[in-house]
mmCIF file of the N, C-alpha and C atoms, coordinates in Angstrom:
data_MODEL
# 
_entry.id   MODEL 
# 
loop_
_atom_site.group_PDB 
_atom_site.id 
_atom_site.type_symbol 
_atom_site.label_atom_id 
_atom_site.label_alt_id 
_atom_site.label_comp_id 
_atom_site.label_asym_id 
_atom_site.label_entity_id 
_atom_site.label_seq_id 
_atom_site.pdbx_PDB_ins_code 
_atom_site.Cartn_x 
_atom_site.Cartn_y 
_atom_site.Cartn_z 
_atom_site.occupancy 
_atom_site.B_iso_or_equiv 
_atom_site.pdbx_formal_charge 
_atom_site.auth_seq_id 
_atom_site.auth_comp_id 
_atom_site.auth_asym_id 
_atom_site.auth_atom_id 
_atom_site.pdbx_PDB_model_num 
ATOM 1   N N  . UNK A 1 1  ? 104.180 -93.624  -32.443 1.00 0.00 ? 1  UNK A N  1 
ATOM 2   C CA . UNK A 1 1  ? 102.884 -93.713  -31.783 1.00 0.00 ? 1  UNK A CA 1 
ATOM 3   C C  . UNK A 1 1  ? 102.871 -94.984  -30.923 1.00 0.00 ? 1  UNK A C  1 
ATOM 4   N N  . UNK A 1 2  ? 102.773 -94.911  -29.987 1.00 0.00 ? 2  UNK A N  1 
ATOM 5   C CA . UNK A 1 2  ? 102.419 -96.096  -28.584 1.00 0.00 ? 2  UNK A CA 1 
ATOM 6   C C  . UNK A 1 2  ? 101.623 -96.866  -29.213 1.00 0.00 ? 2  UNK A C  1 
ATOM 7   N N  . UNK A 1 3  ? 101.692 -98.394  -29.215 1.00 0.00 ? 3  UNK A N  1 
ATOM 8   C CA . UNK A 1 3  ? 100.456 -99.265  -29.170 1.00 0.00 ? 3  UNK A CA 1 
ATOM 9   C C  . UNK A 1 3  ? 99.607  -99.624  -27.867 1.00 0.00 ? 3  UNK A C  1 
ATOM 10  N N  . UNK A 1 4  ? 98.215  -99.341  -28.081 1.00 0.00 ? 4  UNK A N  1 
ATOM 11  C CA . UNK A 1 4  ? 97.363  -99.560  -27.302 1.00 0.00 ? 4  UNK A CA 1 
ATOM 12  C C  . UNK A 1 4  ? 96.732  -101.090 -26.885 1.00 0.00 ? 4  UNK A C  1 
ATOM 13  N N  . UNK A 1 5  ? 97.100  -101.571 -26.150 1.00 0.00 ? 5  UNK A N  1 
ATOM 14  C CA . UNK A 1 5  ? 96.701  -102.828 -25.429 1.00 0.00 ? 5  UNK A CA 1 
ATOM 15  C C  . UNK A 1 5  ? 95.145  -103.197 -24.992 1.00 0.00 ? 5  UNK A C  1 
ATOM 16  N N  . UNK A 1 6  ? 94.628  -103.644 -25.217 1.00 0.00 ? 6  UNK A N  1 
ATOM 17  C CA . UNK A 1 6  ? 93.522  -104.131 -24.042 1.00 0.00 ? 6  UNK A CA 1 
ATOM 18  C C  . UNK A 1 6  ? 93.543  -104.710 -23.078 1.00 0.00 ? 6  UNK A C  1 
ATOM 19  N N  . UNK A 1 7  ? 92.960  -104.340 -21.780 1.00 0.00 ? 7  UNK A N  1 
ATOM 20  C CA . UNK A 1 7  ? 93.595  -104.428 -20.440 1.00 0.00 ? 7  UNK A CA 1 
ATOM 21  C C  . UNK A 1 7  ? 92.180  -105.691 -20.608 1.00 0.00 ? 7  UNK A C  1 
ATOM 22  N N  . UNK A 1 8  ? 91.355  -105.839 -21.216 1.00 0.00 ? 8  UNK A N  1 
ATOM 23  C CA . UNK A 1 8  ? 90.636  -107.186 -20.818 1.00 0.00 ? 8  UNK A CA 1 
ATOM 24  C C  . UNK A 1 8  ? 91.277  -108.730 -20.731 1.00 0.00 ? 8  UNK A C  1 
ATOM 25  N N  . UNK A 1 9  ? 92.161  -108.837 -22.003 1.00 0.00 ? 9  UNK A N  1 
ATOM 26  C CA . UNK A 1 9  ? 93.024  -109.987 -21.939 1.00 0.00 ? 9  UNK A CA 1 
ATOM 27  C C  . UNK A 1 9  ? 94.199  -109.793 -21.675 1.00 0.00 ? 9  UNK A C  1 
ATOM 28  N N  . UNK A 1 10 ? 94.728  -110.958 -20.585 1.00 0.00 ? 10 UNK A N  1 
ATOM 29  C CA . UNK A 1 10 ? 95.960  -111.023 -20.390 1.00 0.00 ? 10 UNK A CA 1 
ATOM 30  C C  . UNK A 1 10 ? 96.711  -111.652 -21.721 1.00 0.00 ? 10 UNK A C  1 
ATOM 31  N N  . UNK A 1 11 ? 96.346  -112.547 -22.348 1.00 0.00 ? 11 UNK A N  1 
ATOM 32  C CA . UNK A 1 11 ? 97.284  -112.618 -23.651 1.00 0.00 ? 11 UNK A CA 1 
ATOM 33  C C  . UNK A 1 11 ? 97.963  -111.695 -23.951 1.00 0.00 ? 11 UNK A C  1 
ATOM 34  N N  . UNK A 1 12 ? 96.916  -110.550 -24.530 1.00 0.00 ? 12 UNK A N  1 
ATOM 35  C CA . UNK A 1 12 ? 96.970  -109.231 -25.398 1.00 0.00 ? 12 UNK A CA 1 
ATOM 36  C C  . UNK A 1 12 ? 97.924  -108.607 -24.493 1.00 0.00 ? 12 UNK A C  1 
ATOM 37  N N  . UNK A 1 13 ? 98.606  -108.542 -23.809 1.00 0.00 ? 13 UNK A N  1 
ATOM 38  C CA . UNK A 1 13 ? 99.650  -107.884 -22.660 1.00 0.00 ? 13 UNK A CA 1 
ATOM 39  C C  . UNK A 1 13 ? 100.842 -108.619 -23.053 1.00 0.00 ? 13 UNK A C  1 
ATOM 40  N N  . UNK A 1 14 ? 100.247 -109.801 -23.131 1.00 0.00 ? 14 UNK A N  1 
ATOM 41  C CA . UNK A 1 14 ? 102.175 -110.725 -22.867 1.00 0.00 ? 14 UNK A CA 1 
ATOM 42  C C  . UNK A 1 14 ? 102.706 -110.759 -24.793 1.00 0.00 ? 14 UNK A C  1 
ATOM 43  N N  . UNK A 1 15 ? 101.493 -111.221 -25.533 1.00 0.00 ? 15 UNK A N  1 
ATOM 44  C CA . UNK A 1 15 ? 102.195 -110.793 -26.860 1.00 0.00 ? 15 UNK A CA 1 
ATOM 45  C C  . UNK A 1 15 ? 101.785 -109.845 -27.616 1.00 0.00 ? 15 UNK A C  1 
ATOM 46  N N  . UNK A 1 16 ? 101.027 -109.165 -27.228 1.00 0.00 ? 16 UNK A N  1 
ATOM 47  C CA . UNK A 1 16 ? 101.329 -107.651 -28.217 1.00 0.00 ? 16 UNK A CA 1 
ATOM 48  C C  . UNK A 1 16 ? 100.050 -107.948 -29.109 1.00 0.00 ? 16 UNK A C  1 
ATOM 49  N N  . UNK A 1 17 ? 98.821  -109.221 -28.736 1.00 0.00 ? 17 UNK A N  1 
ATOM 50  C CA . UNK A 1 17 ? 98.062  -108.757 -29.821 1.00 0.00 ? 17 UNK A CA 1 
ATOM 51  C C  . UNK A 1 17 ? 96.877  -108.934 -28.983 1.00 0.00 ? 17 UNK A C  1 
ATOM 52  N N  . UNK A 1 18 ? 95.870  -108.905 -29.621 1.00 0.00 ? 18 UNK A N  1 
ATOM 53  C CA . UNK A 1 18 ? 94.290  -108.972 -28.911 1.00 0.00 ? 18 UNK A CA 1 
ATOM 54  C C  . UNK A 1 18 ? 94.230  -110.226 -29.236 1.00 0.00 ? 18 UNK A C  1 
ATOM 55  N N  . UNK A 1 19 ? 93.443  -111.509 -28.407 1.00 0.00 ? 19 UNK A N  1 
ATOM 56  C CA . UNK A 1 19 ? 92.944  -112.415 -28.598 1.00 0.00 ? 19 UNK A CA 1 
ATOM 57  C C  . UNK A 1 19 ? 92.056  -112.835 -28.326 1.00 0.00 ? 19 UNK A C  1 
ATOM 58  N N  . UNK A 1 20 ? 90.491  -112.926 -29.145 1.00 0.00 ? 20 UNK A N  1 
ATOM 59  C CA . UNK A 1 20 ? 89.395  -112.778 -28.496 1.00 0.00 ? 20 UNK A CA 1 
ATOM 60  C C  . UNK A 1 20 ? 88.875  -114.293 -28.569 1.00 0.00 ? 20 UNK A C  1 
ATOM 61  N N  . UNK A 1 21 ? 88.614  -115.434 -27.262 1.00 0.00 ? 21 UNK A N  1 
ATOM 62  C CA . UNK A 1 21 ? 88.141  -116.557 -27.555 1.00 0.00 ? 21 UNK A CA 1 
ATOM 63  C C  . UNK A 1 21 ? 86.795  -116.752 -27.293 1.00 0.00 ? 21 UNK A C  1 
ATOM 64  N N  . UNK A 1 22 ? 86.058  -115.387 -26.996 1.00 0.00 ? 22 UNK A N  1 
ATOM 65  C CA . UNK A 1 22 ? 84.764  -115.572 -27.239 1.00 0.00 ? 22 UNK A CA 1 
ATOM 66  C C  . UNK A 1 22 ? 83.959  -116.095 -28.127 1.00 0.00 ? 22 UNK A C  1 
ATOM 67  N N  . UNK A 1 23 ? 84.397  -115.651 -29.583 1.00 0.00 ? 23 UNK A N  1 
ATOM 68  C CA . UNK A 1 23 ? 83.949  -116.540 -30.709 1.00 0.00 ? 23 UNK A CA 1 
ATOM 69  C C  . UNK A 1 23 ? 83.756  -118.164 -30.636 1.00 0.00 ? 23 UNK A C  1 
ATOM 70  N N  . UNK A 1 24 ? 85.153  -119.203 -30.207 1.00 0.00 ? 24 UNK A N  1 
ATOM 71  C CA . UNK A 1 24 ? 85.751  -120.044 -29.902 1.00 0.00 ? 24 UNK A CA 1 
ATOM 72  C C  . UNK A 1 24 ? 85.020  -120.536 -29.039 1.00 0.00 ? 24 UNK A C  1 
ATOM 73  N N  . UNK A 1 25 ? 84.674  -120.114 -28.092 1.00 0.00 ? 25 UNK A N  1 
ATOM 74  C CA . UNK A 1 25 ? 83.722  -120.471 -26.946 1.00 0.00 ? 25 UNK A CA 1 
ATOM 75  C C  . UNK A 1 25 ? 82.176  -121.080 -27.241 1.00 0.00 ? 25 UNK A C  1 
ATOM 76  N N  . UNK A 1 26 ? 81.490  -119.614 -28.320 1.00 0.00 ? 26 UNK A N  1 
ATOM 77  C CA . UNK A 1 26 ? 80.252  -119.902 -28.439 1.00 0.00 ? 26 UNK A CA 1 
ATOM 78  C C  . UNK A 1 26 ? 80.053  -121.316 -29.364 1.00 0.00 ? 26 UNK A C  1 
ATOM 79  N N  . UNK A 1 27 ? 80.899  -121.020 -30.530 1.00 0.00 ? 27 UNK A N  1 
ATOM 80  C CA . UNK A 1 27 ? 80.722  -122.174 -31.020 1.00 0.00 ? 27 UNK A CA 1 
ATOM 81  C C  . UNK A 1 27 ? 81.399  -123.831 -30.836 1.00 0.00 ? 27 UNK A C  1 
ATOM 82  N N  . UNK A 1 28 ? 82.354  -123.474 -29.731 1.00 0.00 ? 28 UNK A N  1 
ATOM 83  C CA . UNK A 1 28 ? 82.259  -125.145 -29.371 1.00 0.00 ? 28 UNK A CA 1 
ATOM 84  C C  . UNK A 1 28 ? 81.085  -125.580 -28.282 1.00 0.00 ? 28 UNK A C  1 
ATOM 85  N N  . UNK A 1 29 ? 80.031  -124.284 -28.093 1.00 0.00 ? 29 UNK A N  1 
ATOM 86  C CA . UNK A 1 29 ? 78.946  -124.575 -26.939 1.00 0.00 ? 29 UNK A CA 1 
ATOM 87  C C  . UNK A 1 29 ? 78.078  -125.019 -27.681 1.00 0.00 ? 29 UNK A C  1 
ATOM 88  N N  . UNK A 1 30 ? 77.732  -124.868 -29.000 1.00 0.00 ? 30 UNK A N  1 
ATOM 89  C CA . UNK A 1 30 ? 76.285  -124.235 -30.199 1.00 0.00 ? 30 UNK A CA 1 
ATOM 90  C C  . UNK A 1 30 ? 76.581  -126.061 -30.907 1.00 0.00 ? 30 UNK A C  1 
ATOM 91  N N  . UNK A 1 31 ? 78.141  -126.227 -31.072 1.00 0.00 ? 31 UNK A N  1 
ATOM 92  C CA . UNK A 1 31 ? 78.087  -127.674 -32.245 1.00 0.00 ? 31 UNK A CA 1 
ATOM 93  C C  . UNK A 1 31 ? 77.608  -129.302 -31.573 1.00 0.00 ? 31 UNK A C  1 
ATOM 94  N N  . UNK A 1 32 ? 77.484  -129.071 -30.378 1.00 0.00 ? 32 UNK A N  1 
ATOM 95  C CA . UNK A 1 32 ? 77.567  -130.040 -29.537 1.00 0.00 ? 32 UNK A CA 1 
ATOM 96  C C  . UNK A 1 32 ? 75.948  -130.708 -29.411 1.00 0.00 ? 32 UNK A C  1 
ATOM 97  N N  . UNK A 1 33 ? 74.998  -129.470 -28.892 1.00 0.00 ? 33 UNK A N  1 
ATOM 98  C CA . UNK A 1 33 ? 74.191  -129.167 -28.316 1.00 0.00 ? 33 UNK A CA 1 
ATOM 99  C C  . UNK A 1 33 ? 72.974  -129.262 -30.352 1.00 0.00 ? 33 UNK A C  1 
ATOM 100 N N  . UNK A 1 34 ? 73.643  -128.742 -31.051 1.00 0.00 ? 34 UNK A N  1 
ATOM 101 C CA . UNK A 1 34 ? 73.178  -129.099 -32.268 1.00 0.00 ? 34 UNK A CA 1 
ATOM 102 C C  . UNK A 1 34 ? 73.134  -130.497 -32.835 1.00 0.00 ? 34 UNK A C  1 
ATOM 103 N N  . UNK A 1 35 ? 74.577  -130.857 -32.405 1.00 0.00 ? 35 UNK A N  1 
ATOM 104 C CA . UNK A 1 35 ? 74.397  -132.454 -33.204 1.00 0.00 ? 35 UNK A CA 1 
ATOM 105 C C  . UNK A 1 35 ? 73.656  -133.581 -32.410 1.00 0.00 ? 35 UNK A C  1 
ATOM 106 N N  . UNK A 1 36 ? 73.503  -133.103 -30.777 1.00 0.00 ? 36 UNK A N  1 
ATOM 107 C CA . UNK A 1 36 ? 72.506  -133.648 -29.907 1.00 0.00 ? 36 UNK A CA 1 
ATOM 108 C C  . UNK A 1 36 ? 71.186  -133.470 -30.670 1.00 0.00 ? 36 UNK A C  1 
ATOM 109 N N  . UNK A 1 37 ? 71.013  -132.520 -30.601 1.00 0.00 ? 37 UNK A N  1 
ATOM 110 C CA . UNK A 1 37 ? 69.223  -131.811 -30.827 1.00 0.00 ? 37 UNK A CA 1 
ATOM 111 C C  . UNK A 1 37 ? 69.036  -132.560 -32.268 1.00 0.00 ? 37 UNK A C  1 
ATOM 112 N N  . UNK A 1 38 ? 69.457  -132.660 -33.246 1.00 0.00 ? 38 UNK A N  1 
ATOM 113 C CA . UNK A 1 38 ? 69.557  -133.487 -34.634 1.00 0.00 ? 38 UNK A CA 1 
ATOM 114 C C  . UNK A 1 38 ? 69.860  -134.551 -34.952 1.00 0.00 ? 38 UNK A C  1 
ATOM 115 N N  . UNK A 1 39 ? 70.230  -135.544 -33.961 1.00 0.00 ? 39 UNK A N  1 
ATOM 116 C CA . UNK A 1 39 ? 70.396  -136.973 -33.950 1.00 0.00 ? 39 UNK A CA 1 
ATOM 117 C C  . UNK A 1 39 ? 69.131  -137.982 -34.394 1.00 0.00 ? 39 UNK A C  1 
ATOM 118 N N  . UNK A 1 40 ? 68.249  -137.847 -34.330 1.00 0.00 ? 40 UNK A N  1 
ATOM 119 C CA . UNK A 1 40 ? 67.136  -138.492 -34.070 1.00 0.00 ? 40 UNK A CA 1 
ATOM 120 C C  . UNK A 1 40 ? 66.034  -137.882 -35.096 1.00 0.00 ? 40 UNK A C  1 
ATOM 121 N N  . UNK A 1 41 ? 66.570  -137.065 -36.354 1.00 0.00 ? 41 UNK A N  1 
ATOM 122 C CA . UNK A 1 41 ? 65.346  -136.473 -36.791 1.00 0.00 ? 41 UNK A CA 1 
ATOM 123 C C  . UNK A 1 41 ? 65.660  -137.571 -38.018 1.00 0.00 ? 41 UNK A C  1 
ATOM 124 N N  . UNK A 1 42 ? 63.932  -137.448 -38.691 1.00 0.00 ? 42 UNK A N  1 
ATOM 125 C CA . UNK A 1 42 ? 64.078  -138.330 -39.989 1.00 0.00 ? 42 UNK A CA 1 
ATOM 126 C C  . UNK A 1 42 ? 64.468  -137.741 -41.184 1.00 0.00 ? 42 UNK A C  1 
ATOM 127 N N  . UNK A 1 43 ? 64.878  -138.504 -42.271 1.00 0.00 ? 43 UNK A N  1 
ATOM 128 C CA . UNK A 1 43 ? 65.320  -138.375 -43.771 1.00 0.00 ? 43 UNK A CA 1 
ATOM 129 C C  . UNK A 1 43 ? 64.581  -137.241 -43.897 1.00 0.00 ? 43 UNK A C  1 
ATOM 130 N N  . UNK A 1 44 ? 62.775  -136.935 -43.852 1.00 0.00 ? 44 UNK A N  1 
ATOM 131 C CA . UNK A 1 44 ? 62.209  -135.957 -44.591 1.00 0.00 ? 44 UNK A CA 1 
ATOM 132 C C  . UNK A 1 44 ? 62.626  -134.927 -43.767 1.00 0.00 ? 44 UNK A C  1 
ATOM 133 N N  . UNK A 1 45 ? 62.853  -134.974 -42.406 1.00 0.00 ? 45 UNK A N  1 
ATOM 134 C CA . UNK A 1 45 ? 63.035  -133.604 -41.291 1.00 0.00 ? 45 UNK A CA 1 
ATOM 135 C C  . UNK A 1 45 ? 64.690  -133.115 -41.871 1.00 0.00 ? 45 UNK A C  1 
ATOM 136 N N  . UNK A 1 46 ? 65.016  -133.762 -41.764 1.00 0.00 ? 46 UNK A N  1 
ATOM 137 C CA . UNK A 1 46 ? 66.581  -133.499 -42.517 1.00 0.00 ? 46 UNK A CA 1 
ATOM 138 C C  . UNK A 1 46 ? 66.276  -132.696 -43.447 1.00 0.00 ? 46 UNK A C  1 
ATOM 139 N N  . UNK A 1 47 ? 65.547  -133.261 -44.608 1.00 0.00 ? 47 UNK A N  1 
ATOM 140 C CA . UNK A 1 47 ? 65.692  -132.637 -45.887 1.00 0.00 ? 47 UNK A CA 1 
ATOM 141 C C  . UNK A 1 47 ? 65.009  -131.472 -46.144 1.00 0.00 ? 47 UNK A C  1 
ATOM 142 N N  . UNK A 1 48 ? 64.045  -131.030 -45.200 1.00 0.00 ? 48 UNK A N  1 
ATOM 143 C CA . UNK A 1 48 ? 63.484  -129.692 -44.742 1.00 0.00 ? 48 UNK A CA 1 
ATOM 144 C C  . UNK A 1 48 ? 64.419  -129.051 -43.838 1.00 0.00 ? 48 UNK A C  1 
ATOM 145 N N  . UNK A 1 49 ? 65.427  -129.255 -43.807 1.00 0.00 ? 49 UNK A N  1 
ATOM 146 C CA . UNK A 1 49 ? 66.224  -128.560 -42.500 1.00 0.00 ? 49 UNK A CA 1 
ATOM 147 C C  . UNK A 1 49 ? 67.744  -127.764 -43.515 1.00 0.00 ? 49 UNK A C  1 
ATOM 148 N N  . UNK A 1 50 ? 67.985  -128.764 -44.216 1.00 0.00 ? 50 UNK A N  1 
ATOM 149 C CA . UNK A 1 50 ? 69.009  -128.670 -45.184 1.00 0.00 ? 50 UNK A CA 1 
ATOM 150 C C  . UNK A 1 50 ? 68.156  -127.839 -46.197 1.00 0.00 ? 50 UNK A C  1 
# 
């Protein structure tokens, strides 16, 4: 049986597997933008957050 490729990534062409860095993406966008937004909150905001 032929293996089927996905023509979306070029990775997935050159080695034979799917590689999806969408995941990879969102969350190096989400940790950044979080530890910004949470810098500045207090002990009690923390401890309602946690």
């Amino acid at each position: 049986m032929p293996r089927v490729l996905s023509s979306t990534s070029p990775v997935a062409a050159e080695t034979g597997q799917l590689l999806d860095f969408k995941p990879l993406i969102t969350l190096l966008a989400i940790v950044p933008f979080f530890i910004h937004y949470t810098q500045d909150i207090t002990p009690e905001q923390r401890s309602r957050t946690i």
